[in-house]
N, C-alpha and C positions, 0 to 999 in steps of 0.2 A: 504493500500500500504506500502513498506518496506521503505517510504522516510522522516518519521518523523523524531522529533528530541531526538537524542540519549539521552543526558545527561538535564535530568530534575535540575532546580534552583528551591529551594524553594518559592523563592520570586515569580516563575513566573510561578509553577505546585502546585497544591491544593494537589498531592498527597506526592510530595516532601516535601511540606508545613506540610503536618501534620508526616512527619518522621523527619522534621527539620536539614533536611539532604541532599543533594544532593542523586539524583538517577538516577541511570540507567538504561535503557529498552533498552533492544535490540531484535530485532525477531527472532523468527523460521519461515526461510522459507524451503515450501516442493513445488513443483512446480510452484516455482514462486510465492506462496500466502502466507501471513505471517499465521503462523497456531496458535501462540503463541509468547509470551514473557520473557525472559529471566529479572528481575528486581534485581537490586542490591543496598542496599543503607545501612545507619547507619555506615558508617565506624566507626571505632575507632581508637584510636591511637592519634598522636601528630599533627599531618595533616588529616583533616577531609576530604578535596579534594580528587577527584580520579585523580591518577594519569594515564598517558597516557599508561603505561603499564597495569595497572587493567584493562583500557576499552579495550584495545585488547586482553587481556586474556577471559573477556567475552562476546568480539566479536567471538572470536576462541569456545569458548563453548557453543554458542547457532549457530553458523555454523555447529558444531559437531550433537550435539540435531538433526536439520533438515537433515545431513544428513542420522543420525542411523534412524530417522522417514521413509525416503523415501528407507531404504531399508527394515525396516517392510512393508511398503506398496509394496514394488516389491515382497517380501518371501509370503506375505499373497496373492500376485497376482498368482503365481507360483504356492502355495498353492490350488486357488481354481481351476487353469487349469486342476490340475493332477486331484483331485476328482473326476473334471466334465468328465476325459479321465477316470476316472476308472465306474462311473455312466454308462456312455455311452458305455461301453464294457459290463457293467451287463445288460444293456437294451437290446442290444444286445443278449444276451441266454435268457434274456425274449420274445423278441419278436420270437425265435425260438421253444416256447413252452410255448404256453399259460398257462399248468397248475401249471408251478413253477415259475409262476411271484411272485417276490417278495421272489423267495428262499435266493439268496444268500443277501442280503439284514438280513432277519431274520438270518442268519449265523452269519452273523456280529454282530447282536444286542446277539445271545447267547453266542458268544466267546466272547466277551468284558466284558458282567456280569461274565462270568467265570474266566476269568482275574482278574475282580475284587476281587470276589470270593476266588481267588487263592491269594490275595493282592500283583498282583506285580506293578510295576510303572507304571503311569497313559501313559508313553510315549508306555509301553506293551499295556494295556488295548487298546490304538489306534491301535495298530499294530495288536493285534488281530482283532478287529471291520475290521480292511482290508484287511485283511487277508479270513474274511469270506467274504467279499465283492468277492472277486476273487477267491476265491478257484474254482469255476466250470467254471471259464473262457474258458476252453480247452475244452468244449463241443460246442463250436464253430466250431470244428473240425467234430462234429461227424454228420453225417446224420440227419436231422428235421424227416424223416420216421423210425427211430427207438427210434429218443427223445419222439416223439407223440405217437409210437404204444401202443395200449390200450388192449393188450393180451401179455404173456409171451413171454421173448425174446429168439431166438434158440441160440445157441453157439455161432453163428457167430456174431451174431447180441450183442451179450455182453462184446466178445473179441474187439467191436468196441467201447463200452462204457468204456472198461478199459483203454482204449489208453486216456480218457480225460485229465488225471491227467500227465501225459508227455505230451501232446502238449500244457495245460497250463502253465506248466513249462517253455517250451523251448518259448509262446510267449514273457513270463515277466521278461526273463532272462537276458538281456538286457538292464534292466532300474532300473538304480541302486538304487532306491528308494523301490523296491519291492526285494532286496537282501533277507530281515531277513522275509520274507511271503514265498519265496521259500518253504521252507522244508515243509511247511502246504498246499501248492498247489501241491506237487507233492505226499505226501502220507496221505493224509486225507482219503484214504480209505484203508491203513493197518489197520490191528486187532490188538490186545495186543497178541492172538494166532499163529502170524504169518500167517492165511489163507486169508491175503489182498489182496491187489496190487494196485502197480504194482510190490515192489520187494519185494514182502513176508519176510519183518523185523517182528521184535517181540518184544513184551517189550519195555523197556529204549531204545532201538535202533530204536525208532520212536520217533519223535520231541515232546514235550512238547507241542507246539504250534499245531500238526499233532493228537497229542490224543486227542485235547480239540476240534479240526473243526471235526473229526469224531462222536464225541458225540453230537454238535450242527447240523449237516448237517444229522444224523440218528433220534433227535427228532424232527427237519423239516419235513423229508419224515414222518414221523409216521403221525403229525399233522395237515396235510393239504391233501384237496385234490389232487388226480390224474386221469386221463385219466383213469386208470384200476381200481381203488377203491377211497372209503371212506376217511377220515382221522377217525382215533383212537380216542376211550374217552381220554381224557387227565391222566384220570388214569391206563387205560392200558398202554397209551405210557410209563409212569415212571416206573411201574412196570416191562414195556420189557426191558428198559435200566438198571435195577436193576440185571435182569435175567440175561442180556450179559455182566455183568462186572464181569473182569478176562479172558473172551473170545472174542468177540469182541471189549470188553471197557476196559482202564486204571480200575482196583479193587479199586483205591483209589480215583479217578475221578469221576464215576460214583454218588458214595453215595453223593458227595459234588453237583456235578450236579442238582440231582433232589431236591436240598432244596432252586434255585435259585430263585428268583422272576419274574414268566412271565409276568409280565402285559405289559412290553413293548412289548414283543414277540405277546403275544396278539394280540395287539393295530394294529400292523404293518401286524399280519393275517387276523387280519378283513377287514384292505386296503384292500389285494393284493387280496383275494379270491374273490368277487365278480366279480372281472376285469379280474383274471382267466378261469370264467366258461361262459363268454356268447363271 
């Protein structure tokens, strides 16, 4: 409880006793519970006493301590809600298509390594990882009879596929915590050739962030199963991505790409495919 006594006497605390010194303890409280101790002792100087100013100066610093604690704990609350709201939207296009559970998921896990890869700051490297999380958000939009068809799709039926990457846009646009993942939800499927979409950019005029989910979300579909086919030997997938760089792939991407370590990617295909196919 927060109601002990503040200022330890030597003569009358064994811990005081052996600083030979008066001491102070004061608590951190965080709801109510003491979580910790704030202790101060050994003074020096001419006046070994604390004065009544020092104990309220570390009364005001361990009130400070408990409040910066309780808003870690409110930021780290905040923190797990959005997750579990961004989980829950991927579960979401899993549960609309059994055979890419667990896509965007692996998206995340290959844009992060590449991130890394790419050595940019760790606060990136998450951004990416959520960035792949959501990138296929907006096939929420699109019809479960043409996500599931297990035969080639007609025109129509593809022009409805293209629309994903704008309606996942315009859902997440809104929430300003998914600002700097925009650009990679809305053109993850431009090419470096300009023959993407939705708005046939090229080059540098596609997002850093937008070249690296296309790479990651193109040796997903390679390596997993689908409704229509197979998944690829692991070494044709590398070799086809090798192939399309310069045309569909950043040229200087690509080569960096396939020297990444899948084992996590793995790890998280071996989940997701079993729970895909029955």
């Amino acid at each position: 409880a927060d109601g002990w006594t503040r200022l330890l006497a030597p003569a009358a605390h064994p811990l005081a006793s052996r600083l030979a010194s008066e001491l102070l303890a004061e608590p951190i409280v965080h709801d109510g519970q003491v979580i910790g101790i704030l202790m101060a002792g050994n003074k020096t100087g001419d006046d070994p006493d604390l004065s009544s100013f020092e104990m309220q100066l570390c009364d005001a610093i361990a009130h400070f301590i408990g409040v910066f604690h309780e808003n870690i704990a409110r930021y780290t609350d905040q923190r797990q809600l959005f997750l579990g709201t961004i989980h829950a939207l991927t579960s979401a296009i899993d549960a609309k298509d059994a055979y890419t559970c667990g896509h965007s998921e692996r998206v995340g896990i290959l844009a992060a390594a590449m991130a890394a890869a790419l050595k940019l700051p760790d606060e990136q490297i998450e951004l990416y990882r959520l960035a792949g999380m959501v990138h296929d958000v907006g096939k929420i939009g699109v019809p479960e009879a043409i996500l599931r068809k297990p035969a080639k799709l007609t025109d129509e039926e593809f022009a409805e596929i293209q629309k994903h990457p704008r309606i996942g846009h315009t859902i997440l646009r809104d929430i300003p915590q998914m600002a700097h993942v925009l650009p990679g939800v809305l053109h993850h499927h431009e090419r470096w050739d300009g023959r993407g979409y939705p708005d046939r950019i090229a080059g540098d005029q596609i997002s850093l962030l937008a070249r690296v989910l296309c790479l990651a979300d193109t040796f997903d579909a390679m390596s997993s199963n689908r409704a229509y086919r197979n998944a690829r030997p692991r070494g044709a997938v590398l070799e086809e991505v090798l192939r399309c760089a310069g045309a569909q792939f950043d040229p200087q991407l690509a080569p960096l790409f396939v020297t990444l370590d899948f084992t996590d990617f793995d790890t998280a295909l071996a989940r997701h495919q079993p729970a895909a196919l029955h």
